[in-house]
mmCIF file of the N, C-alpha and C atoms, coordinates in Angstrom:
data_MODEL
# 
_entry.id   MODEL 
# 
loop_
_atom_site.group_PDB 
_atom_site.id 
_atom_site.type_symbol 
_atom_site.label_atom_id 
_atom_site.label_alt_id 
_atom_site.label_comp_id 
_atom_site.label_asym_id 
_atom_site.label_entity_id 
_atom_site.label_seq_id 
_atom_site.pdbx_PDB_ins_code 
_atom_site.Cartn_x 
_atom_site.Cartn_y 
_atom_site.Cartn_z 
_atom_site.occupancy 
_atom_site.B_iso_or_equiv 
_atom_site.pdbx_formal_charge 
_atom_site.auth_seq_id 
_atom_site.auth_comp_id 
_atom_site.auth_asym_id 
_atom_site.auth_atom_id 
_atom_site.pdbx_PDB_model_num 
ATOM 1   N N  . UNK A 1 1  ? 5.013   10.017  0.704   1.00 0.00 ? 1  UNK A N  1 
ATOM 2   C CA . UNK A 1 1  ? 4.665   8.690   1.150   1.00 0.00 ? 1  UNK A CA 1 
ATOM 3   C C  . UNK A 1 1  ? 3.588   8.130   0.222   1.00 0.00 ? 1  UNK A C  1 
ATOM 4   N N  . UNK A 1 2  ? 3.666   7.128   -0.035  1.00 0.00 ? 2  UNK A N  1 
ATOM 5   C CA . UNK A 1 2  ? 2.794   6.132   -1.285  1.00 0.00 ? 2  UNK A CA 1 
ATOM 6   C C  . UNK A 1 2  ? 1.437   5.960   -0.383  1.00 0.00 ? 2  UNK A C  1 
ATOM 7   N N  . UNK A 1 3  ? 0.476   5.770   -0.965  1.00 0.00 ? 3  UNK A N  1 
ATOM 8   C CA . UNK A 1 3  ? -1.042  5.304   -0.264  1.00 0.00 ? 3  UNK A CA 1 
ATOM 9   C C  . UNK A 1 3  ? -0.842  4.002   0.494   1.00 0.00 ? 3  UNK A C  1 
ATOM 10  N N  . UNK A 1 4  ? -0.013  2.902   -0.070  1.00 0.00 ? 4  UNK A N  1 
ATOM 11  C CA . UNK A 1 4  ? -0.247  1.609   0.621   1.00 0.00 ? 4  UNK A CA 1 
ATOM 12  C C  . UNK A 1 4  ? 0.955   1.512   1.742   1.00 0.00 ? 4  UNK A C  1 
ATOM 13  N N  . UNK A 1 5  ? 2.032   2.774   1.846   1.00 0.00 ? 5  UNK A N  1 
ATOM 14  C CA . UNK A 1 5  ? 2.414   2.981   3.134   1.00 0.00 ? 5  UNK A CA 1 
ATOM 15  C C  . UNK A 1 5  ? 1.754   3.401   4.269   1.00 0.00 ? 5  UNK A C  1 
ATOM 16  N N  . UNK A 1 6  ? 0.442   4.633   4.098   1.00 0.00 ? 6  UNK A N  1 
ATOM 17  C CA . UNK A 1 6  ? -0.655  5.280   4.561   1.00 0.00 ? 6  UNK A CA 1 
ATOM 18  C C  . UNK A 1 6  ? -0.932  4.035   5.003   1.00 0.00 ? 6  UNK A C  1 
ATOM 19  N N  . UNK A 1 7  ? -1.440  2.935   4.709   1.00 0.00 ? 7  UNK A N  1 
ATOM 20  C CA . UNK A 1 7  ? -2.290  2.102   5.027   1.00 0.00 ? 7  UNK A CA 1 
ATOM 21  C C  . UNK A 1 7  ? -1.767  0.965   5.548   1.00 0.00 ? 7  UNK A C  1 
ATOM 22  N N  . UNK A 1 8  ? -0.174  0.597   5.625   1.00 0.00 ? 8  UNK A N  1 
ATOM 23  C CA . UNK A 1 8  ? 0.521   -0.144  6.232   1.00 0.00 ? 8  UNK A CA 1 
ATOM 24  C C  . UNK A 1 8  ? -0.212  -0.517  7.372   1.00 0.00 ? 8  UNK A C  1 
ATOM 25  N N  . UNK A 1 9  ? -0.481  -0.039  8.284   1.00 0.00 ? 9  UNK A N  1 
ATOM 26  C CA . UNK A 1 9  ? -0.834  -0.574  9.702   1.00 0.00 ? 9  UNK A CA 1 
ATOM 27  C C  . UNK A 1 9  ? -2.369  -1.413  9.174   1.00 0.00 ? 9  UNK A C  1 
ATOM 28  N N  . UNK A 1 10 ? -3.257  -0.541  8.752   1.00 0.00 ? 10 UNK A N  1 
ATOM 29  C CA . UNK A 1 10 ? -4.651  -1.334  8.260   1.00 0.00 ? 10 UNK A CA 1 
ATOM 30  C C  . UNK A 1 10 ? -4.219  -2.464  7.496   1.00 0.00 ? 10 UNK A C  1 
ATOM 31  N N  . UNK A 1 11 ? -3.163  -2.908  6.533   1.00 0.00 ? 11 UNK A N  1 
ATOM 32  C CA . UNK A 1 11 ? -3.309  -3.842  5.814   1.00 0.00 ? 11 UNK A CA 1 
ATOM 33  C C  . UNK A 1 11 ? -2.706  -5.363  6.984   1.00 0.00 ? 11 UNK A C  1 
ATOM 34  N N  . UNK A 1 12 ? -1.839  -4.719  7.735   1.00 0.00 ? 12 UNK A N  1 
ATOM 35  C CA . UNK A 1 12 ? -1.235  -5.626  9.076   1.00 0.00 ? 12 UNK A CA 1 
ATOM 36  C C  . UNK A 1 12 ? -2.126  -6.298  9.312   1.00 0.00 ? 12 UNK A C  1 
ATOM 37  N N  . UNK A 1 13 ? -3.287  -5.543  10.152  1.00 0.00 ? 13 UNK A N  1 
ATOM 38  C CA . UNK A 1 13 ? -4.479  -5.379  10.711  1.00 0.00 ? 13 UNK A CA 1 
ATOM 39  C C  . UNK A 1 13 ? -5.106  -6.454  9.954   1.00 0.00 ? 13 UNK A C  1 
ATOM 40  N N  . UNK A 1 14 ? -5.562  -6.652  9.155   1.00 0.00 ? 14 UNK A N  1 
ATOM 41  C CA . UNK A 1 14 ? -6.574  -6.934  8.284   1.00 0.00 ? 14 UNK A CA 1 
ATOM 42  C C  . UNK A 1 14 ? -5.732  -8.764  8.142   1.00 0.00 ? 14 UNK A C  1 
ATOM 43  N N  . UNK A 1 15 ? -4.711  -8.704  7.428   1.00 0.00 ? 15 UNK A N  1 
ATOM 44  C CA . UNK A 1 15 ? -4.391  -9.993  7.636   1.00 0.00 ? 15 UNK A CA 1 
ATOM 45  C C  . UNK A 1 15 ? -3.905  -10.533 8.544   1.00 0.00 ? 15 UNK A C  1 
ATOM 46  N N  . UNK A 1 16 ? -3.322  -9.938  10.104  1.00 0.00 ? 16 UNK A N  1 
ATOM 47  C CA . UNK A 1 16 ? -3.686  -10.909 11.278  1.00 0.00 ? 16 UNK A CA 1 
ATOM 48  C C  . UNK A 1 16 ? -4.781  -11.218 11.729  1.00 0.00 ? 16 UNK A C  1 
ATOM 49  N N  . UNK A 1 17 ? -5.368  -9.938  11.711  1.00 0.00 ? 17 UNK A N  1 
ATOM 50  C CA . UNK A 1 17 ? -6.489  -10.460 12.794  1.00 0.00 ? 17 UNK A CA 1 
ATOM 51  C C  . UNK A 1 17 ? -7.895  -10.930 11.908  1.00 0.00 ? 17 UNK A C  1 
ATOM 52  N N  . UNK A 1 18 ? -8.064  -11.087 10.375  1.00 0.00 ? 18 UNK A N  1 
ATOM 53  C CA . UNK A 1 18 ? -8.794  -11.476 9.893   1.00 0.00 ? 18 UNK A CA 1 
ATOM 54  C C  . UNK A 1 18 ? -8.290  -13.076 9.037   1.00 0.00 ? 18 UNK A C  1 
ATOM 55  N N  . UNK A 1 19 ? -7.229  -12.793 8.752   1.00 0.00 ? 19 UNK A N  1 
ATOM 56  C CA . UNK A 1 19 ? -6.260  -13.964 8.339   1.00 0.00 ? 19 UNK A CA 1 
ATOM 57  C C  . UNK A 1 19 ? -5.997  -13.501 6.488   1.00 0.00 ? 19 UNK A C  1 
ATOM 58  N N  . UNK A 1 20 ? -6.746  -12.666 6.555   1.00 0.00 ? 20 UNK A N  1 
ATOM 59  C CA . UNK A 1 20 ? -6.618  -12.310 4.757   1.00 0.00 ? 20 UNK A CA 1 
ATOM 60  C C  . UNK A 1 20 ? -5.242  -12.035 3.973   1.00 0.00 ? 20 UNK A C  1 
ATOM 61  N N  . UNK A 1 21 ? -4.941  -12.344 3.275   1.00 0.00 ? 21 UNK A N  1 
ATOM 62  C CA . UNK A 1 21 ? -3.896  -12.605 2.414   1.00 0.00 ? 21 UNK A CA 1 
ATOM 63  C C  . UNK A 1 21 ? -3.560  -10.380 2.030   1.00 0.00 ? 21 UNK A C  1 
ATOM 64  N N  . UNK A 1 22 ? -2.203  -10.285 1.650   1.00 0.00 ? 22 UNK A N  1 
ATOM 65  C CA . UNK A 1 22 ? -1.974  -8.707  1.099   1.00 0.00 ? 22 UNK A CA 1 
ATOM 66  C C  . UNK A 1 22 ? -2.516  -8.204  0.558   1.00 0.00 ? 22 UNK A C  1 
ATOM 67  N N  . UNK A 1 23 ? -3.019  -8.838  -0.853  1.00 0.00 ? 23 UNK A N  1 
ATOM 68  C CA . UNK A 1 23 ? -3.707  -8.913  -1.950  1.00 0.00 ? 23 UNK A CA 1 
ATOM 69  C C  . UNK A 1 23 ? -5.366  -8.456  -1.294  1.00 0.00 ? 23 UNK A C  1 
ATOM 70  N N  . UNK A 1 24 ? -5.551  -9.368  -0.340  1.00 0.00 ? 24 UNK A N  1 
ATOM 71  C CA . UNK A 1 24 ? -6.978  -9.500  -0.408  1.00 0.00 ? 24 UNK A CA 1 
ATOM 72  C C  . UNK A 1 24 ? -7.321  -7.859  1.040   1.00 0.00 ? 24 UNK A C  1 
ATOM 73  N N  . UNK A 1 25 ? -6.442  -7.941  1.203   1.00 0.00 ? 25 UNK A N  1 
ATOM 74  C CA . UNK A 1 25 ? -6.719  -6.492  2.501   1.00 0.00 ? 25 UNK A CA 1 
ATOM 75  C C  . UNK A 1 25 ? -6.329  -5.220  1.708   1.00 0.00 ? 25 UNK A C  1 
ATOM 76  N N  . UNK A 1 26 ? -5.956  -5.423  0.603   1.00 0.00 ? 26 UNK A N  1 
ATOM 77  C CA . UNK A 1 26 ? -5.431  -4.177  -0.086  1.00 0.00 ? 26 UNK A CA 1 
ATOM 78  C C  . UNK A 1 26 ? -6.828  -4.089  -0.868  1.00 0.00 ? 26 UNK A C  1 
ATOM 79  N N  . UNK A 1 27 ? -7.500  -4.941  -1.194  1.00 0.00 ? 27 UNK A N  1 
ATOM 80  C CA . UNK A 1 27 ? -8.704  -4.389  -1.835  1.00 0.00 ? 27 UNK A CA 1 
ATOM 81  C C  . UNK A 1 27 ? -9.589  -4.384  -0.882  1.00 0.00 ? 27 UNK A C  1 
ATOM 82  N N  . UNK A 1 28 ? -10.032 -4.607  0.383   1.00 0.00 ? 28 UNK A N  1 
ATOM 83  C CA . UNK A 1 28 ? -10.722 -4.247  0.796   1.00 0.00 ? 28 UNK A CA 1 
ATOM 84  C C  . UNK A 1 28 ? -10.834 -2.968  1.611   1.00 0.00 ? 28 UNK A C  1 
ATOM 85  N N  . UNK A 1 29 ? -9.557  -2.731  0.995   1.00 0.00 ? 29 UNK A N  1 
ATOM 86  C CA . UNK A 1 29 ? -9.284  -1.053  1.431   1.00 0.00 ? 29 UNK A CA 1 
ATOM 87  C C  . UNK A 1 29 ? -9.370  -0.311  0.393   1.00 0.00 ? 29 UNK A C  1 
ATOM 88  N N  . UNK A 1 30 ? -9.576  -0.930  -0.651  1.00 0.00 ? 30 UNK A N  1 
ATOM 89  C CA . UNK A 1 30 ? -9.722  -0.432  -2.009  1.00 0.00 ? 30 UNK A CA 1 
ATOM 90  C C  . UNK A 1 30 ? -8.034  0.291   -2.429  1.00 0.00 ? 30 UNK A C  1 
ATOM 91  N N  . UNK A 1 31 ? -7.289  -0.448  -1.976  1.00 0.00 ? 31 UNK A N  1 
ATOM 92  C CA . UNK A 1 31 ? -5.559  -0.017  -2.742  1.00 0.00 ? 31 UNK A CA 1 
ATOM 93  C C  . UNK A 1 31 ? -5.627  -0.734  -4.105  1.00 0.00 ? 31 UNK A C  1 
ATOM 94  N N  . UNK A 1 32 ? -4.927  -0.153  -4.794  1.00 0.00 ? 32 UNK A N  1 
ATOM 95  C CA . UNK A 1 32 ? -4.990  -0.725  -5.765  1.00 0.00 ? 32 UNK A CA 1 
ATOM 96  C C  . UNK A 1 32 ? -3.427  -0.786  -6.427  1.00 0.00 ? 32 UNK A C  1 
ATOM 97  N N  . UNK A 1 33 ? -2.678  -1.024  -6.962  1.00 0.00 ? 33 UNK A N  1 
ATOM 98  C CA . UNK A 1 33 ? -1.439  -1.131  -7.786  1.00 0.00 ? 33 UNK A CA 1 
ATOM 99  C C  . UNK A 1 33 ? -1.184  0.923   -8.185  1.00 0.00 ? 33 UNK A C  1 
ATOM 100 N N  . UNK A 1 34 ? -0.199  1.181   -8.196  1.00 0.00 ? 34 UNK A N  1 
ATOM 101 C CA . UNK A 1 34 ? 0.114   2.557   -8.703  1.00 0.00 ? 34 UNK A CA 1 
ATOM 102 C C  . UNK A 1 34 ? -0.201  2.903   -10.083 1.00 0.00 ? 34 UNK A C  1 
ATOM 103 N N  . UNK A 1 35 ? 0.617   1.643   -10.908 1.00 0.00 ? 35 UNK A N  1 
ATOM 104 C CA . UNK A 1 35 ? -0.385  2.005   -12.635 1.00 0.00 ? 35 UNK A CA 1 
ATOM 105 C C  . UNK A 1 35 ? -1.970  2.196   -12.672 1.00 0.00 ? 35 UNK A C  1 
ATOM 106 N N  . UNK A 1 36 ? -2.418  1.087   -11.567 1.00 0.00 ? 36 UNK A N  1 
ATOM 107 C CA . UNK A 1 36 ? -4.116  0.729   -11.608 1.00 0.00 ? 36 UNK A CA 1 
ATOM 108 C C  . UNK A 1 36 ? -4.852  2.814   -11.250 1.00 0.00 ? 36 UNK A C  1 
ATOM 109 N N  . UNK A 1 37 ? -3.504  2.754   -10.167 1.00 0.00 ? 37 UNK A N  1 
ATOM 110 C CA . UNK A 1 37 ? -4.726  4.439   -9.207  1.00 0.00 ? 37 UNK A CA 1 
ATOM 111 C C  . UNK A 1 37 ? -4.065  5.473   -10.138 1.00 0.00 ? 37 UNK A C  1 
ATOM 112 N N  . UNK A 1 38 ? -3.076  5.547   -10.676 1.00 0.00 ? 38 UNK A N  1 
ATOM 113 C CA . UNK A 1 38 ? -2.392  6.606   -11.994 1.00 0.00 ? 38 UNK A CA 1 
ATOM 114 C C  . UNK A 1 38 ? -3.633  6.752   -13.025 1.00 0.00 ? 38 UNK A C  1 
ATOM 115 N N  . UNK A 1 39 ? -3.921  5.121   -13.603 1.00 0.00 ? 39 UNK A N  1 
ATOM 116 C CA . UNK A 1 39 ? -5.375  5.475   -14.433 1.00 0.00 ? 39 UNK A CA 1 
ATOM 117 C C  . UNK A 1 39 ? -6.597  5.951   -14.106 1.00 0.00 ? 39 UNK A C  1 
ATOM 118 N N  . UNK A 1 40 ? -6.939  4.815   -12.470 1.00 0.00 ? 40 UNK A N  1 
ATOM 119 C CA . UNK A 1 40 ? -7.889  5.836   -12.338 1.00 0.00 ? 40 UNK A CA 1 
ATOM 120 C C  . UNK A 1 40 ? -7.929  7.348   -12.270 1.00 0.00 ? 40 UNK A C  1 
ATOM 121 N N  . UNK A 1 41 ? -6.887  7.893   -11.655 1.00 0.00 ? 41 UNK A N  1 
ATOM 122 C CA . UNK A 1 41 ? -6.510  9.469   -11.514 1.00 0.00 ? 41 UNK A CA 1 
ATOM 123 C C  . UNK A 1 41 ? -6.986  10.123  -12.890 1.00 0.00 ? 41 UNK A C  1 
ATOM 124 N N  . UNK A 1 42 ? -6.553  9.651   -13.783 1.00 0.00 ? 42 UNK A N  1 
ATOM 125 C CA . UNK A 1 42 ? -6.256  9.697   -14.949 1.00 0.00 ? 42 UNK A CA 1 
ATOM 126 C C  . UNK A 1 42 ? -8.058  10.458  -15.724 1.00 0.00 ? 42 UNK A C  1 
ATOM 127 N N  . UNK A 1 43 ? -8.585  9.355   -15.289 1.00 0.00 ? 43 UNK A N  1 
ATOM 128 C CA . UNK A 1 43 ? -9.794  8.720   -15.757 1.00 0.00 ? 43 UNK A CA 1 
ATOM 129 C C  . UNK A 1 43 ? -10.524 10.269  -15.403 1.00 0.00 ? 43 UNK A C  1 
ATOM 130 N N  . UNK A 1 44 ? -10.367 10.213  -13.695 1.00 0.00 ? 44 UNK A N  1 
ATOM 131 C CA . UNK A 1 44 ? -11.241 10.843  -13.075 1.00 0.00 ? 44 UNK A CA 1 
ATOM 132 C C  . UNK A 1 44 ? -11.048 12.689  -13.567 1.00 0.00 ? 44 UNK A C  1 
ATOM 133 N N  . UNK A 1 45 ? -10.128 13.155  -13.479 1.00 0.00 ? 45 UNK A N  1 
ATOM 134 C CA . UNK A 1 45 ? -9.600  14.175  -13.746 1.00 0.00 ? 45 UNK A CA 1 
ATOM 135 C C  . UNK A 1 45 ? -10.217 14.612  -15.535 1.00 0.00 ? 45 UNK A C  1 
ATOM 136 N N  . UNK A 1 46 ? -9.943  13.543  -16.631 1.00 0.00 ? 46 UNK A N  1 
ATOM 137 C CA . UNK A 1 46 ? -10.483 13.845  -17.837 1.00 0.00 ? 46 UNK A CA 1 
ATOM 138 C C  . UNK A 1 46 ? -12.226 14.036  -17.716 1.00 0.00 ? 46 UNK A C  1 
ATOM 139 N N  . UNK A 1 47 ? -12.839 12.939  -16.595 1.00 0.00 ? 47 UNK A N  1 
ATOM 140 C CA . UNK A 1 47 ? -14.310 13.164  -16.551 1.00 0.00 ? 47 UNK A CA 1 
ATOM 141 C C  . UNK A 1 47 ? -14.815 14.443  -16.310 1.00 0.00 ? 47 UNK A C  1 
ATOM 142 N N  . UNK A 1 48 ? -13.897 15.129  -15.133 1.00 0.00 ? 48 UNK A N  1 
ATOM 143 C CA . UNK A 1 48 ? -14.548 16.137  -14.470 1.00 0.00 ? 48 UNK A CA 1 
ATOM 144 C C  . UNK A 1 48 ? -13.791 17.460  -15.222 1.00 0.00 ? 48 UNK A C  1 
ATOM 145 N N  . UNK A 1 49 ? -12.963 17.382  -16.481 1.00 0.00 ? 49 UNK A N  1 
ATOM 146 C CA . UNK A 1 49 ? -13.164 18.121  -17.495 1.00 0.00 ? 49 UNK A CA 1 
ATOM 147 C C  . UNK A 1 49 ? -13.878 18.167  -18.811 1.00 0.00 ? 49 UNK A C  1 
ATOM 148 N N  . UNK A 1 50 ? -14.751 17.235  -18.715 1.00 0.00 ? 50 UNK A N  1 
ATOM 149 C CA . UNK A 1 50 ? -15.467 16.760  -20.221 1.00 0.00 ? 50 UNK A CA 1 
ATOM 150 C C  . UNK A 1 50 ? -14.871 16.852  -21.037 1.00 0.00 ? 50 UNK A C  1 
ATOM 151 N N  . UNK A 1 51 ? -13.742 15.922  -20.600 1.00 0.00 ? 51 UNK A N  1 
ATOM 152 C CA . UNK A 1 51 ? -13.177 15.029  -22.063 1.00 0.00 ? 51 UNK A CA 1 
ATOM 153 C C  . UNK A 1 51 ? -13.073 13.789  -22.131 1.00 0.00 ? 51 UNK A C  1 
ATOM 154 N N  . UNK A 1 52 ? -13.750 13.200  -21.079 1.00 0.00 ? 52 UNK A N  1 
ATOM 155 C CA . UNK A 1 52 ? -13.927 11.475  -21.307 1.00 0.00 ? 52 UNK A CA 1 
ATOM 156 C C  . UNK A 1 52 ? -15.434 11.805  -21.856 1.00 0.00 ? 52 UNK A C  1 
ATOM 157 N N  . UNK A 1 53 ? -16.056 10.316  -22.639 1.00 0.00 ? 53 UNK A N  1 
ATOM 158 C CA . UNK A 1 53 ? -17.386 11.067  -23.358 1.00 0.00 ? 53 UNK A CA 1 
ATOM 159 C C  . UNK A 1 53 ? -17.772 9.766   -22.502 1.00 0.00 ? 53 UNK A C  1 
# 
């Protein structure tokens, strides 16, 4: 299951009962696009081997 299925019900949530747009409840859940969290993954994994400088 993908993260922004995980979060299906919160993102519902967020734009009925706050009125916020997909876009805007997906970041305040901090979702981000799959290329966007692949890099961060990406990112994070090279840091915590010291090979990002």
């Amino acid at each position: 299951m993908t993260e922004k299925e995980t979060y299906l019900m919160a993102i519902d949530m967020l734009c009925c009962h706050l009125g916020l747009s997909k876009e805007e409840a997906q970041k305040q859940l901090g979702i981000h696009s799959s290329a966007d969290l692949e890099t961060q993954i990406l990112e994070t994994q090279e840091a915590l081997m010291g090979l990002n400088q």
